[in-house]
ZAMARGU-4260 file (C-alpha; in steps of 0.2 Angstrom, whole numbers, plus 5000, padded with zeros to 4 digits):
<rodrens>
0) 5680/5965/5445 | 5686/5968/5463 | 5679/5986/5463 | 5661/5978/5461 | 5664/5964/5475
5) 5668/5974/5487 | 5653/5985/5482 | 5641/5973/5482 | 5648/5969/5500 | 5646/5985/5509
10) 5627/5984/5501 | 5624/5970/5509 | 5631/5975/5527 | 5623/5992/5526 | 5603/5982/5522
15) 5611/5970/5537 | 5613/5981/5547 | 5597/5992/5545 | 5586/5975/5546 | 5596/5973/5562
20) 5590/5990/5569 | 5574/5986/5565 | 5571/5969/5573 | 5579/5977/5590 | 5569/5993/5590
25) 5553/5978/5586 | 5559/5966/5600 | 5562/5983/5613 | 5541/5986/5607 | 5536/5970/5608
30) 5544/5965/5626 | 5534/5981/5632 | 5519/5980/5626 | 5517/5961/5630 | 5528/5958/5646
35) 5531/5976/5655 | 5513/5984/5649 | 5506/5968/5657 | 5516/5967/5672 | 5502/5974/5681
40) 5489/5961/5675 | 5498/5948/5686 | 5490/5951/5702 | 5473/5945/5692 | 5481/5927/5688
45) 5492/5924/5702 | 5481/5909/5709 | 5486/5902/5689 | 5504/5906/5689 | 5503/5898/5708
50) 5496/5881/5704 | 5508/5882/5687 | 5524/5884/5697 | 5516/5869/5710 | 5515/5860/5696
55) 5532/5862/5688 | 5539/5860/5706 | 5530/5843/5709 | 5537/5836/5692 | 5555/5841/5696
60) 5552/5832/5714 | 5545/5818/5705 | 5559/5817/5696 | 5572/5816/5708 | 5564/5803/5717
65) 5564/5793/5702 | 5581/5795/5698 | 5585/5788/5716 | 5574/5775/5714 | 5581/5767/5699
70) 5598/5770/5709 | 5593/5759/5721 | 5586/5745/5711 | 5605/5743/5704 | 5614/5746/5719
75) 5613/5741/5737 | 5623/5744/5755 | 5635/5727/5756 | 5648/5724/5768 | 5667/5727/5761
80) 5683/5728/5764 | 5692/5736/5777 | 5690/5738/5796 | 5694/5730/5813 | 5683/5718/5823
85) 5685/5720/5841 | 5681/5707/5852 | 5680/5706/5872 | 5687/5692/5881 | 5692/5685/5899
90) 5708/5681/5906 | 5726/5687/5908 | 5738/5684/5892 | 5755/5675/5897 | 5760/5670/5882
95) 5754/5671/5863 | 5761/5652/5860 | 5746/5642/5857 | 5756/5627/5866 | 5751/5635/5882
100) 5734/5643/5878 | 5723/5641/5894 | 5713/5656/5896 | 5698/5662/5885 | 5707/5677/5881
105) 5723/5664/5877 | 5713/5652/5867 | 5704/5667/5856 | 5722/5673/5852 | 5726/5657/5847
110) 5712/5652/5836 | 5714/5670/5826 | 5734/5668/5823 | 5737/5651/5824 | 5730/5637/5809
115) 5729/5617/5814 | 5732/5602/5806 | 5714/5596/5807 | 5701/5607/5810 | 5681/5606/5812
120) 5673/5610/5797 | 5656/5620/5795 | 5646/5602/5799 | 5654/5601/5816 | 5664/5585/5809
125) 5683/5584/5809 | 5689/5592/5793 | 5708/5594/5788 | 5713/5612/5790 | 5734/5614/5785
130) 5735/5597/5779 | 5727/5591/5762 | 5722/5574/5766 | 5722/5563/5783 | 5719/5545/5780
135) 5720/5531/5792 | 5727/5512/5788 | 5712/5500/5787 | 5716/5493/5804 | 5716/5514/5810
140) 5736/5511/5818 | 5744/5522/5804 | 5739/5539/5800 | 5746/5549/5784 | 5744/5565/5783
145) 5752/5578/5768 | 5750/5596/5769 | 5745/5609/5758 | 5754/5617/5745 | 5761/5633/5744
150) 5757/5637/5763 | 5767/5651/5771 | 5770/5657/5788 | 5765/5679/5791 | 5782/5679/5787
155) 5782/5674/5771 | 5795/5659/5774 | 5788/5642/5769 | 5777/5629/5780 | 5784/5613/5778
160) 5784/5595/5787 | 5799/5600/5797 | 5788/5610/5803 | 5776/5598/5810 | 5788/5588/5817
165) 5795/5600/5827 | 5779/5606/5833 | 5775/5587/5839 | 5792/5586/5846 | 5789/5601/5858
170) 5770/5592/5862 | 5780/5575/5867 | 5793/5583/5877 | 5786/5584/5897 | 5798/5599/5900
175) 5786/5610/5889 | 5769/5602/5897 | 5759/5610/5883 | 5741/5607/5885 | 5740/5596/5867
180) 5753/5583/5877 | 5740/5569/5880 | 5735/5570/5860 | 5750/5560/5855 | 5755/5549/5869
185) 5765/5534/5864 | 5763/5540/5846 | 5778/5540/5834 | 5779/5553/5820 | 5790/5552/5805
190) 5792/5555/5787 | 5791/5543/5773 | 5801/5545/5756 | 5785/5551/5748 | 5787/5567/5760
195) 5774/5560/5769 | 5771/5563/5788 | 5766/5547/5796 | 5758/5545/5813 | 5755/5526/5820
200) 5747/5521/5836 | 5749/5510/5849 | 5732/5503/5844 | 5717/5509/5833 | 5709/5526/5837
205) 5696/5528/5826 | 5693/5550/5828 | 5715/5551/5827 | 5709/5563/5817 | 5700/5576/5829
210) 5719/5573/5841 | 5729/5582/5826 | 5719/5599/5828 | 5734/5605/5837 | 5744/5623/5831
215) 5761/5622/5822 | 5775/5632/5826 | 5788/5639/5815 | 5806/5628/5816 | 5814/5643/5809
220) 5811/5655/5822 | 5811/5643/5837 | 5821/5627/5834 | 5839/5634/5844 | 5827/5639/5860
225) 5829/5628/5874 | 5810/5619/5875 | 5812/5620/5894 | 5811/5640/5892 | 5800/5639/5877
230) 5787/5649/5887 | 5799/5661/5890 | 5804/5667/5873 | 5802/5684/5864 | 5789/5671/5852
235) 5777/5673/5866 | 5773/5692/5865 | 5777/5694/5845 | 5775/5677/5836 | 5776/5672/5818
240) 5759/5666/5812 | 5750/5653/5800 | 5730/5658/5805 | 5720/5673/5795 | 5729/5687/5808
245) 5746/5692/5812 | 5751/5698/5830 | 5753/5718/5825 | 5754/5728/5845 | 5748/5728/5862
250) 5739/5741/5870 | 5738/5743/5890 | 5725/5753/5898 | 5731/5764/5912 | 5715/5767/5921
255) 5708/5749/5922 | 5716/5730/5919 | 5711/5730/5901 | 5724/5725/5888 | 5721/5726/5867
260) 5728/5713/5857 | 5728/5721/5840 | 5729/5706/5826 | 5734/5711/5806 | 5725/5702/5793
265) 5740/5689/5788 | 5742/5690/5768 | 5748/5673/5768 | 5733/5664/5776 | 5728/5647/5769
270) 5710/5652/5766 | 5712/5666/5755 | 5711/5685/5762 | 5695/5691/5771 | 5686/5705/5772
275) 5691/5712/5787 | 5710/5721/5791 | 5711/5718/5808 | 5705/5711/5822 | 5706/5717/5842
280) 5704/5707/5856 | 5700/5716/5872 | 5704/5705/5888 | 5696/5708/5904 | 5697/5703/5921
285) 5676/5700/5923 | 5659/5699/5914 | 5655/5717/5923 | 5669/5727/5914 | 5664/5717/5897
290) 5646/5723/5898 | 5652/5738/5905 | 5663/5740/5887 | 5647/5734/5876 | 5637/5748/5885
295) 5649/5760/5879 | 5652/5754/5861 | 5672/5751/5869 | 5669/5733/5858 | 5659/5723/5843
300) 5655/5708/5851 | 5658/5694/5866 | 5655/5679/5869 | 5659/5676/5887 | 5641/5681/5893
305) 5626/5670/5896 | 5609/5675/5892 | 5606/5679/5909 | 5613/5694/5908 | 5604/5701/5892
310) 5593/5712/5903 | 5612/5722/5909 | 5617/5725/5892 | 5606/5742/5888 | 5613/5745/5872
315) 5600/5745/5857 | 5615/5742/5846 | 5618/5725/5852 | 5607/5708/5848 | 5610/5692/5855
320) 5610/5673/5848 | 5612/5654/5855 | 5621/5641/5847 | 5624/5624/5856 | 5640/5615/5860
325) 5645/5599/5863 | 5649/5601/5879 | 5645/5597/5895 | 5645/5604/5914 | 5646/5593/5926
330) 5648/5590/5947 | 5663/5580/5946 | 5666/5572/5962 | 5685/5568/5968 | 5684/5551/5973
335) 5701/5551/5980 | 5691/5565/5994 | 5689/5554/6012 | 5671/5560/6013 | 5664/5556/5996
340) 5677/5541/5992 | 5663/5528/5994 | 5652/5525/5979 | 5635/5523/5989 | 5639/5541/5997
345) 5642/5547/5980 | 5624/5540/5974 | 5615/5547/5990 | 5620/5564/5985 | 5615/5561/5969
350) 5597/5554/5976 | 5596/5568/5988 | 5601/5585/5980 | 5588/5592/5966 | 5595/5592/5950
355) 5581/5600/5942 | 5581/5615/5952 | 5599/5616/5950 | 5596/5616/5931 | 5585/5631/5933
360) 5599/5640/5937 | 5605/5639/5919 | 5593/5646/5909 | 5590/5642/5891 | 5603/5627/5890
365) 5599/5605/5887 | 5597/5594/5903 | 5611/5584/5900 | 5610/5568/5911 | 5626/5558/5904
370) 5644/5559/5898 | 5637/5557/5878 | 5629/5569/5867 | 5615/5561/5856 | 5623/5570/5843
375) 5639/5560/5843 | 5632/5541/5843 | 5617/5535/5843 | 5613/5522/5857 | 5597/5510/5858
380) 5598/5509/5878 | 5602/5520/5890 | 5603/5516/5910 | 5591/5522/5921 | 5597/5537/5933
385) 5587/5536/5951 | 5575/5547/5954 | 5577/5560/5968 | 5571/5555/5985 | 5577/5566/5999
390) 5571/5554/6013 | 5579/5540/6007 | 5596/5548/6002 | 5596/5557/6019 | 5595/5539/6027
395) 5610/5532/6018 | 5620/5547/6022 | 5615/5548/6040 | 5625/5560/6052 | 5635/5573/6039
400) 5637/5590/6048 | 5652/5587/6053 | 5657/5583/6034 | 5665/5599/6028 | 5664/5598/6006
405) 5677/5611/5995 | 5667/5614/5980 | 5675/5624/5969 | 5670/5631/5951 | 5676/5645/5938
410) 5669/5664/5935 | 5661/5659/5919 | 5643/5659/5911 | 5632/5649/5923 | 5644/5643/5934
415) 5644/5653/5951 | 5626/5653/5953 | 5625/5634/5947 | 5638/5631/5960 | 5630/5641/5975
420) 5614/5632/5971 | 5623/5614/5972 | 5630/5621/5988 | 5612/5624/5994 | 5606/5607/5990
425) 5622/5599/6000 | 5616/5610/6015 | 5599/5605/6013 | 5608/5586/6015 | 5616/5592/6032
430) 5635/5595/6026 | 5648/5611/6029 | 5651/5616/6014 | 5663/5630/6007 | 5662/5636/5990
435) 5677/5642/5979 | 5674/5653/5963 | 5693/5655/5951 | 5696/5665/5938 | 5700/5652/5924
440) 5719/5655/5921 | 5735/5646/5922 | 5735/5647/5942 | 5718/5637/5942 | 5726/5623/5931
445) 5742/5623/5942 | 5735/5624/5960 | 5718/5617/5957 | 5716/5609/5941 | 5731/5597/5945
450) 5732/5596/5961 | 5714/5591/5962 | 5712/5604/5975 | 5695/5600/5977 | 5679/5587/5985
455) 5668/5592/5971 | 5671/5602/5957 | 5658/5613/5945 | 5664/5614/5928 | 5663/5613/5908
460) 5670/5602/5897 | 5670/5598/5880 | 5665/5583/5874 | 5668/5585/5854 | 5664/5580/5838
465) 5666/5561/5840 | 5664/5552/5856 | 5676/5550/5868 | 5675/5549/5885 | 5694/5542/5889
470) 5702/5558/5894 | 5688/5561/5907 | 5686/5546/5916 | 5701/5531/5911 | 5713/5527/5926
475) 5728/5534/5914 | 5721/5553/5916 | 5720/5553/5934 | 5736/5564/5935 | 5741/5580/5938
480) 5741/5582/5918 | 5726/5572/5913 | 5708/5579/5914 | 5701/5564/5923 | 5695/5577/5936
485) 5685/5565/5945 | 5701/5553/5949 | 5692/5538/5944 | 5698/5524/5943 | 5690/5507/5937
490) 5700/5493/5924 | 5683/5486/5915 | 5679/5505/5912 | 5697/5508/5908 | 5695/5492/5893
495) 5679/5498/5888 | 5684/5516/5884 | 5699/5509/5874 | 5691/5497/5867 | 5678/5510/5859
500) 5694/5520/5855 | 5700/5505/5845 | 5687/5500/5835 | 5680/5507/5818 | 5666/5496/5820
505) 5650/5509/5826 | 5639/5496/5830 | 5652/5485/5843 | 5658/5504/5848 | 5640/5508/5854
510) 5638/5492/5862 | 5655/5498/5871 | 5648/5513/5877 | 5630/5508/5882 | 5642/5496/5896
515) 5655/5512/5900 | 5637/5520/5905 | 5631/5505/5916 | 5646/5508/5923 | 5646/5528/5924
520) 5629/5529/5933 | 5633/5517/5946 | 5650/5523/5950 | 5644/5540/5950 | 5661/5549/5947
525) 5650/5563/5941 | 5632/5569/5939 | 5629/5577/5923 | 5620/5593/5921 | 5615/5603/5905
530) 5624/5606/5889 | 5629/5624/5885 | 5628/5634/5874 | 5639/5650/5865 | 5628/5665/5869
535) 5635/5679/5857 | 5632/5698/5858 | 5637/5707/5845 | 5633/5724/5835 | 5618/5722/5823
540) 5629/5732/5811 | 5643/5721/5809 | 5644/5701/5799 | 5648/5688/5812 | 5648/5670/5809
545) 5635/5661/5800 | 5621/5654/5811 | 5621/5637/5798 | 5640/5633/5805 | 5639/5619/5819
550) 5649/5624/5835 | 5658/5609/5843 | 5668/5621/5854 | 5665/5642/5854 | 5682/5645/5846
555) 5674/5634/5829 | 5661/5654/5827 | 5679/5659/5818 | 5676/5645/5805 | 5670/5657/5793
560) 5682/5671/5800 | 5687/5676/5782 | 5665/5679/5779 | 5667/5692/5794 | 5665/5710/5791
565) 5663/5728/5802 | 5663/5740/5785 | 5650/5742/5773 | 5650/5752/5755 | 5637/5756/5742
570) 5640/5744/5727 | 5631/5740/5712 | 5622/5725/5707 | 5627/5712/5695 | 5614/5709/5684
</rodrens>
């Protein structure tokens, strides 16, 4: 049986084997008498074979191009996570405590590490911001605020009410002078047994709420440091932080002034975490080296230029766009100055010089003729602002040139030119006049701010979300820490203004303020100007703040800071 198997096997391999010679030794014929017999018939079809390999090759390329064009109907280029915003700023840096933030550079820094009670929401109205709720009393004497839960300071330790009081504490105490001191004046703060924070007045104040967007500090870090040498402590170069960065280093350049704050996103940041991982502020000592750094790509963005000075920024990379503020520049006139002390010399000025032309100089910003923005109150009358009659002003004045006039302004946006133009139109009336331009820093405040080292002064304010004119012109701010930077004094104007403070009744608060204005435009303790606005150059290739945001002050563009973005990825699309 097995003798037959295995015959039957090797038959079967041996007729294998001999068909298997047989179809090679067919295939060897066949290859050359169809392929290399005919090798030499190519010549006659090579226009065929041409347009056939053109064909094949269009089909592949078509193809391709298909494949990456479904690609991109299921993915797109979207901004991600990851990378640092750089910002240029002005101003020196002496201290990171937001208590004493007075420069651009200082306030930037502030806005970026430092959270606030209240805080201006995306509509430009007072919003809450660390607390959870802010309610007044309904006579508007007692405030309540509570906080968020669960907030925490960059280093992970709790933010609590003590917290808040301390922070207030530190504002009330006149050995720290911090610039939130006139916010709570004559305002007691306490906790209640519900873990309440409680603020009553001295009387009504119906916007309380815009006073509490002030920075908290950390009582665990700073509550054994003496507040007279607050400024002075290691907190000030490498603070603990509540805002969506944390201080990370300093970097000093050693060819120019230049110094780069460079911020950490803070993990613990009440809004939740952003998109970008950093952020670096570039301070400089003038708009030429910050154009100078857009030129060269050394930054992202700015926003301490004006669009006059779109034509010096070369840089194809960089676009521009306006957003108005409600704020105001001014010539504030220092009544307490012997040449302009008198009322009718004031208003001669105001007749004489031409506002429009001075306007002009400011390019692109709102004549603002009062110390109101529509967009805060609406009034039904207005009083009347002379027209300009040179003649008639220069009779009032009579004899001025031997009338020498300090006017002093800032290097910032509009300012210098809008000052030398003011200048010109004081000449034009017959005084000397000298012109001083500061940088805006903490030596300004101290040796001209306060000490109203001026006859006339150019300069900016803000006006904010709510009206409220009391810090600018009421007889209480006339000081060396108030910002009544014209030193006027009048008592009805004093009532009035806290009369609109104490009432939550619109209509009787217009009425208040239609009087203050009466009042305004014939005292002429200043001559209002134009509104400005937040130019911003930034990168076209970067995510900045959303043009639908309404600025009441330029820090409000970081709003939407955690929406910001420098690095973008290839992602799919949700279907």
């Amino acid at each position: 049986m097995k003798s037959s198997i295995k015959k039957r096997g090797q038959k079967f391999i041996r007729r294998f084997s001999r068909a298997s010679t047989r179809a090679s030794e067919e295939s060897k014929e066949h290859i050359k008498e169809n392929l290399l017999a005919r090798i030499s018939h190519i010549e006659n079809i090579r226009l065929l074979i041409f347009e056939w390999g053109l064909l094949v090759a269009m089909l592949i390329m078509l193809a391709i191009t298909q494949a990456f064009w479904f690609a991109d109907s299921y993915s797109e280029n979207a901004f991600s996570n990851g990378g640092t915003y750089t910002e240029a700023t002005i101003g020196d840096v002496s201290s990171l405590n937001p208590l004493f933030a007075t420069t651009n550079s200082e306030k930037v820094l502030s806005r970026l590490m430092f959270a606030t009670i209240s805080t201006i929401d995306y509509s430009g109205h007072p919003g809450v911001g660390l607390a959870q709720s802010i309610l007044p009393s309904e006579d508007g004497k007692v405030w309540t605020m509570v906080l968020r839960d669960d907030l925490k300071w960059s280093d992970g330790e709790p933010i609590t009410n003590a917290d808040v009081l301390f922070t207030i504490g530190l504002i009330k105490n006149p050995s720290v002078n911090s610039i939130y001191d006139s916010n709570f004046s004559n305002v007691k703060v306490s906790e209640n047994e519900q873990g309440e924070i409680v603020f009553t007045l001295p009387s009504t104040y119906a916007d309380f709420i815009s006073a509490l967007n002030v920075p908290v500090l950390p009582k665990h870090k700073l509550e054994n440091v003496d507040p007279k040498t607050l400024i002075e402590d290691s907190f000030s170069n490498a603070p603990v932080t509540s805002g969506a960065f944390t201080f990370n280093a300093l970097q000093s350049t050693s060819v120019s002034e230049e110094k780069v704050y460079y911020l950490s996103a803070n993990p613990y940041y009440y809004k939740g975490e952003g998109l970008l991982s950093g952020f670096a502020v570039h301070t400089y000592k003038d708009k030429d080296a910050i154009i100078n750094a857009l030129n060269s790509g050394a930054v992202t963005a700015t926003a301490e230029l004006s669009a006059a000075d779109k034509e010096r920024v070369k840089s194809a990379q960089f676009q521009q766009k306006n957003s108005s503020l409600n704020s105001g520049a001014y010539i504030f006139f220092n009544t307490n100055s012997e040449a302009i002390k008198n009322a009718e010399v004031r208003a001669a000025i105001r007749q004489g010089i031409d506002i429009e032309k001075i306007r002009a100089v400011a390019t692109d910003t709102a004549a603002l003729d009062y110390p109101l923005l529509d967009s805060q109150i609406e009034l039904s009358t207005y009083p009347e602002i002379p027209t300009r009659d040179y003649e008639a002003a220069k009779a009032k004045l009579g004899d001025t040139t031997a009338i020498q006039l300090e006017v002093a302004t800032i290097n910032s946006g509009y300012l210098p030119g809008v000052a030398d133009a003011v200048a010109n139109e004081l000449r034009n009336l017959g005084f000397e006049v000298n012109v001083s331009t500061y940088d805006e820093n903490q030596e300004f405040i101290n040796n001209v701010i306060a000490k109203r080292a001026y006859d006339i002064l150019i300069y900016e304010v803000e006006l904010g979300a709510a009206p409220d004119p009391l810090p600018y012109y009421h007889s209480s701010q006339a000081s060396s820490a108030g910002l009544n930077l014209s030193n006027y004094r009048n008592t009805l104007v004093d009532d009035l203004l806290l009369g609109a403070r104490d009432t939550l009744d619109q209509t009787l608060q217009a009425k208040k303020y239609e009087t203050f204005l009466n009042y305004w435009v014939t005292g002429v303790p200043a001559i209002g100007l134009y509104q400005p606005n937040l130019t911003y150059f930034y990168n076209r290739n970067v995510r900045t703040f959303n043009n639908d945001i309404r600025l009441v002050t330029a820090l409000d563009r970081f709003t939407d800071i955690t929406d910001w973005a420098v690095t973008k990825a290839t992602k799919n699309k949700t279907p």
